[in-house]
C-alpha positions in Angstrom: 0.0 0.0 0.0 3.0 2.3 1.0 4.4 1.7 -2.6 0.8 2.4 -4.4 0.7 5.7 -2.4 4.2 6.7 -3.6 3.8 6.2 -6.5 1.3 8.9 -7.1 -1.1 8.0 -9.0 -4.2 8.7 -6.8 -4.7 10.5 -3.8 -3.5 8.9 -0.5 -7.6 9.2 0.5 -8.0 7.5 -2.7 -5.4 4.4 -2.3 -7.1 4.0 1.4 -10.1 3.7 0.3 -9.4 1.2 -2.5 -7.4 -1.1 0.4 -10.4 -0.3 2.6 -8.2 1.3 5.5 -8.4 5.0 6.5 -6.6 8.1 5.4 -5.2 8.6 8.6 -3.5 5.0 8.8 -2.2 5.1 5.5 -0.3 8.7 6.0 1.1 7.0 9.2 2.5 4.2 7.3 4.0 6.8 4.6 5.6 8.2 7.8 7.3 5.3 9.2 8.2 4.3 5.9 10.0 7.6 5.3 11.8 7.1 9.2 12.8 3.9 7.9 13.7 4.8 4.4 15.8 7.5 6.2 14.3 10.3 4.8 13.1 11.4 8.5 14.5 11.9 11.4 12.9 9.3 13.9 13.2 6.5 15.5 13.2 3.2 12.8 11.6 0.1 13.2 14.2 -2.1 13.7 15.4 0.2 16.6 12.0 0.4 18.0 11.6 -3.3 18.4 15.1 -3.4 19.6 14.7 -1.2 22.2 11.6 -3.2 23.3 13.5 -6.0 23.5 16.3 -4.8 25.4 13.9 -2.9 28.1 12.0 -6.6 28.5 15.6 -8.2 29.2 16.5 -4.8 31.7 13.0 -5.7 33.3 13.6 -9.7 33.7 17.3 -8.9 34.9 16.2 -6.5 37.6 13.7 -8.9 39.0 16.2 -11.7 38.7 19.0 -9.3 41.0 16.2 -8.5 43.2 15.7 -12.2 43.9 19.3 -12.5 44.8 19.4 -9.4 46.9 16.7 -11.1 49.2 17.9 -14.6 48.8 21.6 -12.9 50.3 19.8 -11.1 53.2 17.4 -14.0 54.4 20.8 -16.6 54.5 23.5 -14.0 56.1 20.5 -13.9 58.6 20.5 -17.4 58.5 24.0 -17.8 59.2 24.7 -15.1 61.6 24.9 -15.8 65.3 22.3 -15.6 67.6 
């Protein structure tokens, strides 16, 4: 749809409503298509979903250290003497 709307042989309301999607959704496509293209400044894709990725592994790593953190307190009060 994104290469139809480049092209420019109709309007971008017109290529929308031949693929039966809205005006709106079709100009944001054009936009991330132009981030990714690199003919905008933004954020791409690829970087987006990498970033997801690597704030999921941040997220699962801080709970896994916060495990540990307790797991050391509960045995050095295990261990110390009473």
């Amino acid at each position: 749809m994104v290469a139809v709307a480049r092209k420019g042989d109709a309007t971008i309301a017109q290529v929308a409503k031949d693929f039966g999607i809205s005006a709106s959704c079709l100009q944001r496509w054009l936009k991330i298509a132009e981030v990714d293209d690199g003919l905008r400044p933004g954020v791409t894709t690829s970087e987006s979903a990498e970033l997801r990725e690597l704030r999921k592994r941040n997220k699962l790593l801080e709970q896994e250290n916060e495990i540990l953190r307790r797991a050391a307190a509960y045995f050095a009060k295990e261990i110390s003497p009473k």
